[in-house]
C-alpha positions as CSV (number, residue, x, y, z in Angstrom):
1,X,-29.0,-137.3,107.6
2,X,-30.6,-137.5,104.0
3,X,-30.2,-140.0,100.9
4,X,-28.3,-138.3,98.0
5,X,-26.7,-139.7,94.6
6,X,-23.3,-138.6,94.1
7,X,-20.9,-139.4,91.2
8,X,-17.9,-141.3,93.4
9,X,-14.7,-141.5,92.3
10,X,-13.2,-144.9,94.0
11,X,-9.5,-144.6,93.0
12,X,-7.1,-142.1,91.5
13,X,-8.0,-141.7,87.4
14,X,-11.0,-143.9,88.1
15,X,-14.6,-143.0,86.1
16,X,-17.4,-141.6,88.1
17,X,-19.4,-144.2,89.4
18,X,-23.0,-143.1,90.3
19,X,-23.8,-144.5,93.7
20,X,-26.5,-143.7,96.6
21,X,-24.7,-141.8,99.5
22,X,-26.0,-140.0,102.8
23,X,-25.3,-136.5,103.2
24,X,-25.3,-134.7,107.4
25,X,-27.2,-131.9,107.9
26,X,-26.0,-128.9,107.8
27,X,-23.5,-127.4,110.9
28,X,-24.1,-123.8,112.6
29,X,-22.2,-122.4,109.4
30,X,-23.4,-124.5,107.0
31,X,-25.9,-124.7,104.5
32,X,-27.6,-127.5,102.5
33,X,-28.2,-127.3,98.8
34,X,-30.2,-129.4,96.3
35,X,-28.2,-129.2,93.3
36,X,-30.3,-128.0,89.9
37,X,-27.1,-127.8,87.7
38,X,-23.2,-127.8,87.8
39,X,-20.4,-127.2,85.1
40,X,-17.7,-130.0,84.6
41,X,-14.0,-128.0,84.8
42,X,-11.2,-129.6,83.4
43,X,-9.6,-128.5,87.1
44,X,-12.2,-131.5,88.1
45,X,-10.5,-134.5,85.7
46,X,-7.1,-132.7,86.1
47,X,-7.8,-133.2,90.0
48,X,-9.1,-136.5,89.8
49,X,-6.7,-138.5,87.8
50,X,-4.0,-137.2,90.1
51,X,-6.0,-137.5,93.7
52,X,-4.3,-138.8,96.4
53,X,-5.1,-142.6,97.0
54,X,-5.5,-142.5,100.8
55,X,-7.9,-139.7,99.9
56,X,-10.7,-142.0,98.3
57,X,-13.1,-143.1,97.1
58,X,-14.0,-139.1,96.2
59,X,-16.9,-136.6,95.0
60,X,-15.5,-134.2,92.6
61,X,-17.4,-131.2,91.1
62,X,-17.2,-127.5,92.0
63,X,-19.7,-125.5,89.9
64,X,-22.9,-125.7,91.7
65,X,-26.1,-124.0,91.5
66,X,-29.3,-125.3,93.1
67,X,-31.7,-124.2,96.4
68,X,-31.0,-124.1,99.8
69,X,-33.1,-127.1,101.5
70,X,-31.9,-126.5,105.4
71,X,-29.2,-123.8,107.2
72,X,-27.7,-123.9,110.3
73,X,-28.4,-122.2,113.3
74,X,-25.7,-119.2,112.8
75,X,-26.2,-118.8,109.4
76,X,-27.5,-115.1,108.4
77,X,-28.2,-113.8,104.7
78,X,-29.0,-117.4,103.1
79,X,-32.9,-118.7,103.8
80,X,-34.1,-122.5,103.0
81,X,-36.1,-121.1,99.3
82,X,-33.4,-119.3,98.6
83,X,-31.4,-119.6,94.8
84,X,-27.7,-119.8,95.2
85,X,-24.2,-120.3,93.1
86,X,-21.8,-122.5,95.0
87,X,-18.0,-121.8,94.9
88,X,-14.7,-122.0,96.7
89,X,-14.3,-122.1,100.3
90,X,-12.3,-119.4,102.4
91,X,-12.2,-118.9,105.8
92,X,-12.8,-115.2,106.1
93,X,-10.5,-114.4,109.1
94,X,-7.1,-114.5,107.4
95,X,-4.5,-111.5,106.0
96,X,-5.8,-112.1,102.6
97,X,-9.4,-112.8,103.2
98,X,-9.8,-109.4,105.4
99,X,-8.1,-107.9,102.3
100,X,-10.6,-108.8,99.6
101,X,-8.5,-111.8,98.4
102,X,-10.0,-115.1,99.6
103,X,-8.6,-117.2,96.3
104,X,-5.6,-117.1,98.0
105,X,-6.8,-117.8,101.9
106,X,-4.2,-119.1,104.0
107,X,-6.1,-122.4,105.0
108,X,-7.5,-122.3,101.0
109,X,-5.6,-126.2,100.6
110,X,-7.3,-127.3,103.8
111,X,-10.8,-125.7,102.5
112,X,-10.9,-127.1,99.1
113,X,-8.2,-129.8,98.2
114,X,-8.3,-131.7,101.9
115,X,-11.1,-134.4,101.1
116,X,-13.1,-132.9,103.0
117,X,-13.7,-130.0,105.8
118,X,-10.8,-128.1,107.4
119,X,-11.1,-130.4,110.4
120,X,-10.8,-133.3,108.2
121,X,-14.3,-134.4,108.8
122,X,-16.4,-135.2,105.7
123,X,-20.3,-134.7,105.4
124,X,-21.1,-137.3,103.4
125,X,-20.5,-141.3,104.0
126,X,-21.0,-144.4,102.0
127,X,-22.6,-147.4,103.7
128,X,-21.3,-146.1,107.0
129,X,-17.7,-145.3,105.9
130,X,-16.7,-141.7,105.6
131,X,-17.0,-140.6,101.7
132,X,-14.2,-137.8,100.7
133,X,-15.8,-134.8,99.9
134,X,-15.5,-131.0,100.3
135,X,-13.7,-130.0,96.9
136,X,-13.8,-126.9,96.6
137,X,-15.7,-126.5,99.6
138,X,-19.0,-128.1,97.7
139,X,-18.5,-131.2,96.0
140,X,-21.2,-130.8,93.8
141,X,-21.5,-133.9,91.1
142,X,-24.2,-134.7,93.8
143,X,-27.9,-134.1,94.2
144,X,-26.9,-132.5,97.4
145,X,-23.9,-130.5,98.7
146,X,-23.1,-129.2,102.4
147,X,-21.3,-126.2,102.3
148,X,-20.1,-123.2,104.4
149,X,-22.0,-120.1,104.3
150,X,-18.9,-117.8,102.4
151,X,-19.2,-120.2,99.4
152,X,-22.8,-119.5,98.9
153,X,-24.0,-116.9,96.6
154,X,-27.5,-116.1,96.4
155,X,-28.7,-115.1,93.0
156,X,-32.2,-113.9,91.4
157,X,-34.8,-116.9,91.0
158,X,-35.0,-116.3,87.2
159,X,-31.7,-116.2,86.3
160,X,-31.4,-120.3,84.6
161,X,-28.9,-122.3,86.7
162,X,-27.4,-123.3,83.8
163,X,-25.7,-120.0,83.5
164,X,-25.1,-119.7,87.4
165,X,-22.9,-123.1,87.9
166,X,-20.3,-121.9,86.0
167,X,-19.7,-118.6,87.7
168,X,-18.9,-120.2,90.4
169,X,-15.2,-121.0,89.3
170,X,-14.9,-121.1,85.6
171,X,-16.7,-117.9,84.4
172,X,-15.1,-116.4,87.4
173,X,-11.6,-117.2,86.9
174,X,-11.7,-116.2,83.1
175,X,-13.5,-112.8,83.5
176,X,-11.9,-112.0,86.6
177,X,-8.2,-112.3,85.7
178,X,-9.5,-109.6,83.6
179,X,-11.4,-107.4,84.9
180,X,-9.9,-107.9,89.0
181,X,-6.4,-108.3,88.4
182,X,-5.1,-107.0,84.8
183,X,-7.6,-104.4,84.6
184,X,-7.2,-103.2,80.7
185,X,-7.6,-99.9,79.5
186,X,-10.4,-99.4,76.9
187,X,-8.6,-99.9,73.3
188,X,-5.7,-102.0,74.3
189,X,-4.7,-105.0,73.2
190,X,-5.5,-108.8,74.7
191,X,-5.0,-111.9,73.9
192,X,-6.5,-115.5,75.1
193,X,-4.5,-118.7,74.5
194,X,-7.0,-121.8,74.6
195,X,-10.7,-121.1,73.9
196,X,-12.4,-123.1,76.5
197,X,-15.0,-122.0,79.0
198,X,-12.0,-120.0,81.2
199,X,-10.3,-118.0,77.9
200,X,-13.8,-117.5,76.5
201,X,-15.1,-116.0,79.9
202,X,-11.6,-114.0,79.9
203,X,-12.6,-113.1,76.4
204,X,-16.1,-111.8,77.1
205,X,-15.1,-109.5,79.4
206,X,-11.9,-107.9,77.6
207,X,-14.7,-107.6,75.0
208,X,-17.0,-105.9,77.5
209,X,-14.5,-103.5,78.7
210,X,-13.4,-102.2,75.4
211,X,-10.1,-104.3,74.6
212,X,-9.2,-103.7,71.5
213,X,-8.0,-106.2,69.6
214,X,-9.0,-109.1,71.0
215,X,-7.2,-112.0,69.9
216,X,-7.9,-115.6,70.8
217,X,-5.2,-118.8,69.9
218,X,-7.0,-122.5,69.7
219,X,-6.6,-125.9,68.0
220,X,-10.4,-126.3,67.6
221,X,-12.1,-124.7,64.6
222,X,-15.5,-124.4,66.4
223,X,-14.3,-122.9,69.3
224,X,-12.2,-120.2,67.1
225,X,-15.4,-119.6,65.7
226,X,-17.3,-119.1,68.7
227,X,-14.7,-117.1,69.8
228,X,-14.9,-114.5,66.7
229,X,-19.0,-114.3,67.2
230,X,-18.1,-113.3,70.7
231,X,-16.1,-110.2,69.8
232,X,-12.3,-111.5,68.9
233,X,-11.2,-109.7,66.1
234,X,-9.0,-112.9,64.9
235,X,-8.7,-116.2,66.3
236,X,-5.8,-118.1,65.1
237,X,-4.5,-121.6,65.3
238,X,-1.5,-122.0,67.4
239,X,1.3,-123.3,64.2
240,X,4.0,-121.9,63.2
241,X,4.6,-118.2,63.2
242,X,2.1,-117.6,65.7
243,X,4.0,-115.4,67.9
244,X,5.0,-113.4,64.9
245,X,1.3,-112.9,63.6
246,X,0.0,-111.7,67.2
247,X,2.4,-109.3,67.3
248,X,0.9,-108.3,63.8
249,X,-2.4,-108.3,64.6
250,X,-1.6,-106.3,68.0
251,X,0.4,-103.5,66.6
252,X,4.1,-104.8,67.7
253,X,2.9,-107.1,70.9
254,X,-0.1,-107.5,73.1
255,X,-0.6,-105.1,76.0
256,X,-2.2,-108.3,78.0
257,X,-2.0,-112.4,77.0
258,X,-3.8,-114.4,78.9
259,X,-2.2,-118.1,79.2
260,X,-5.3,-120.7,80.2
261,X,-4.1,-124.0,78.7
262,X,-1.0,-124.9,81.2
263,X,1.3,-126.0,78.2
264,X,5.0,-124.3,78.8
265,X,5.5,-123.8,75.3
266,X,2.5,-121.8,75.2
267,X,3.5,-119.7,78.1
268,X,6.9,-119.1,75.9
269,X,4.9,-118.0,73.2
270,X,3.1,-115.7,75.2
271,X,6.1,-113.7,76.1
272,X,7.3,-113.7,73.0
273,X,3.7,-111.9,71.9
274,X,4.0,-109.7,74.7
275,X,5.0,-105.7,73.5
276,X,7.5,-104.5,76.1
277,X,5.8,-104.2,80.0
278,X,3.3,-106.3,78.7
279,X,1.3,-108.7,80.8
280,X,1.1,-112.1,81.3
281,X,-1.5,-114.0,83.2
282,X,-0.7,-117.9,84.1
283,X,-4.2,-119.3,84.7
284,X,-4.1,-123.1,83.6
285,X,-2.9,-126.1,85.8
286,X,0.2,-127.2,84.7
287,X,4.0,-128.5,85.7
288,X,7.3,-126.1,85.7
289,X,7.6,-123.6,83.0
290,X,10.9,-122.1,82.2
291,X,12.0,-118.6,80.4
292,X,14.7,-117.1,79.5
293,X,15.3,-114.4,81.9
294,X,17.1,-111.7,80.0
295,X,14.0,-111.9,77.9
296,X,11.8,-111.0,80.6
297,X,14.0,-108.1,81.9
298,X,14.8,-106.5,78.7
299,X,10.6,-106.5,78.2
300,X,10.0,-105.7,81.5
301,X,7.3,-108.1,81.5
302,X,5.0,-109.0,84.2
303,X,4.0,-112.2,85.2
304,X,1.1,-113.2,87.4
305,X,-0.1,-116.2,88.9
306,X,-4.3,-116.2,88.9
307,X,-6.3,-118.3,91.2
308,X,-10.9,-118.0,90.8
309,X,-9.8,-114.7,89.1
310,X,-8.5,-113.0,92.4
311,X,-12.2,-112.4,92.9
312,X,-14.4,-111.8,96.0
313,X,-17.0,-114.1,94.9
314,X,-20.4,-112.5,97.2
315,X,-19.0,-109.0,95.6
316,X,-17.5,-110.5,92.0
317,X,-20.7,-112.7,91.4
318,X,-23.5,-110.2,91.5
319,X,-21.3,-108.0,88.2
320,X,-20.7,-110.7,86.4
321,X,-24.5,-111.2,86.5
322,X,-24.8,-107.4,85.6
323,X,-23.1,-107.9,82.4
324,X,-24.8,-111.1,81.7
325,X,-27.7,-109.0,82.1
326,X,-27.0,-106.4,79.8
327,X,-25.8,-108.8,77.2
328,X,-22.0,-108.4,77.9
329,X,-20.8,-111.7,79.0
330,X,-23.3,-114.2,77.1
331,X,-22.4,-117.1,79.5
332,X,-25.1,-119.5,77.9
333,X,-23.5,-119.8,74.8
334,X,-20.5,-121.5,76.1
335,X,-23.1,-123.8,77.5
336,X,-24.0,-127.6,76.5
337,X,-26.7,-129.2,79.0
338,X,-26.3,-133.1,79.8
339,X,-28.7,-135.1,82.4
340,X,-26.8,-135.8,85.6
341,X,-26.6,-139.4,84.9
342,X,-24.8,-138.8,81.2
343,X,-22.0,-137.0,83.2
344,X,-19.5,-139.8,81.5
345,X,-20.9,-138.4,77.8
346,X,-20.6,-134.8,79.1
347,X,-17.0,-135.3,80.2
348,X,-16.2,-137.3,77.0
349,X,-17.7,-134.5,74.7
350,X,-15.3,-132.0,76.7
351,X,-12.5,-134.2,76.1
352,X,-12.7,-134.1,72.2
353,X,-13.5,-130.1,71.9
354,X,-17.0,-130.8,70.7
355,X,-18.3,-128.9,73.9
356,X,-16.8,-126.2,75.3
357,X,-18.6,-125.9,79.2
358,X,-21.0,-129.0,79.7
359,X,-23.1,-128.3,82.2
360,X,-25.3,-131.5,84.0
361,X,-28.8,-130.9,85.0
362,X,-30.3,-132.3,87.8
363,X,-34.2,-133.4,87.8
């Protein structure tokens, strides 16, 4: 048992509170990270203005990077030393884990959206009462986080954690709707609806791969322009006649859209930009969408549901860093760094568009 800070959530839409915690150590299959940095998602305020009552007070936060401090005794692969990206939890036995899918794990809600560990235990505690934690197998708006040994990824030592914490959900989920599940052809057409750190990553890599055009839709002058330097041929604002100008700009419809900001008009819009057997890829968190279904058929379009990019993270992880690498998916340029304990400022400055992935830093 060790002293950590954590940012706690105490009730449902409640601000983070920072308040001193104890952490366990680590089980057989566990491993205990000191946290250097961790993006803020908008799946993390999303999550916690919704969270269950009974399931609080709560530490959010799912993009961790740090160094391993302890493992457990079965642990193999992961040393105490050792760098490491923290993401979701799967339990590595199950239809679609054996299968290379473990976004989509059969015990994933139990793993990640519980409160805490698949056994309903939790790791950390505050002044003797159990504290809920465990999202997304981590909880990682904390100077420490216990997690199991499938959601750590160990990475180089020089590779700047503020471009590891976000691979670890958002760059992953962007970039791997992509590249893992629509899979373009070099020289056709995609386009990205909302440029924030998941439609940016999922515009990097349709730039990497040789998309062409690509196209991204936002409210946010900034961001449009951010999106441009990063490759986009056009980046539009999403008024009126925006279905009609994709279709312009992508030769009679888009090959591949890719939907991030959860709105069902926008999901409309995207099968409306969609050239027939296009593809449409549903990535942000939102409530019931409706189309008209003779639309669909006569297009023959296909939709898909994306959770972490359909990615294998201990496989996924290490090419994303490849392109990073070679220059191909600039990661740190979606980044803005905030101290740990400015987490309310980072999370206000994501909330008005001025900062597209703010990432806190731990000293």
């Amino acid at each position: 048992m060790r002293r950590v800070r954590a940012a706690v959530t105490e009730a449902p839409g409640a601000p983070f509170t920072l308040r001193d915690a104890d952490i366990e150590d680590p089980r057989p299959y566990e491993v205990l990270v000191r946290m250097t940095a961790v993006g803020i998602c908008h799946t993390d305020l999303t999550m916690r203005d919704t969270w269950p009552r009974r399931l609080t007070p709560m530490v959010f936060g799912h993009e961790g990077a740090g160094r391993v401090e302890a493992v457990g005794a079965e642990v193999t692969g992961i040393a105490p030393g050792d760098h490491v990206c923290l993401t979701f939890a799967s339990c590595g036995a199950c239809e679609q884990c054996a299968a290379g899918h473990p976004a989509y794990c059969h015990s994933a809600r139990a793993r990640n959206l519980s409160g805490g560990r698949d056994d309903g235990t939790t790791p950390l505690s505050l002044d003797g009462t159990p504290l809920r934690a465990g999202f997304f197998g981590q909880s990682s708006f904390a100077t420490h986080a216990v997690v199991h040994e499938r959601g750590v990824v160990k990475v180089e030592s020089d590779l700047p954690a503020t471009v590891v914490a976000p691979l670890g959900c958002g760059g992953q989920t962007g970039a791997g709707t992509v590249l893992n599940r629509l899979r373009p052809e070099p020289g056709s057409s995609l386009v990205v609806l909302g440029a924030g750190g998941v439609g940016l990553s999922a515009l990097m890599a349709a730039v990497a791969v040789g998309c062409d055009p690509v196209v991204a839709v936002d409210p946010i002058a900034s961001r449009r322009a951010l999106a441009t330097a990063l490759g986009a041929e056009a980046a539009l604002a999403p008024g009126d006649g925006l279905v009609a100008a994709l279709r312009d700009l992508t030769g009679g419809g888009a090959h591949h859209v890719v939907e991030t900001t959860g709105r069902p008009e926008m999901a409309r819009r995207a099968v409306g930009a969609l050239r027939p057997r296009g593809e449409l890829a549903l990535l942000g968190l939102g409530g019931e969408v409706t189309f008209e279904v003779m639309g669909l058929l006569a297009k023959g379009v296909r939709v898909h549901g994306v959770i972490e990019g359909d990615s294998d993270p201990g496989r996924f992880l290490p090419e994303l860093i490849s392109l990073h690498r070679r220059g191909l998916f600039p990661l740190d340029r979606l980044v803005t760094t905030f101290p740990f304990e400015d987490i309310d400022a980072a999370v206000a400055a994501m909330g008005d568009g001025s900062v597209v992935k703010p990432v806190l830093t731990f000293t």
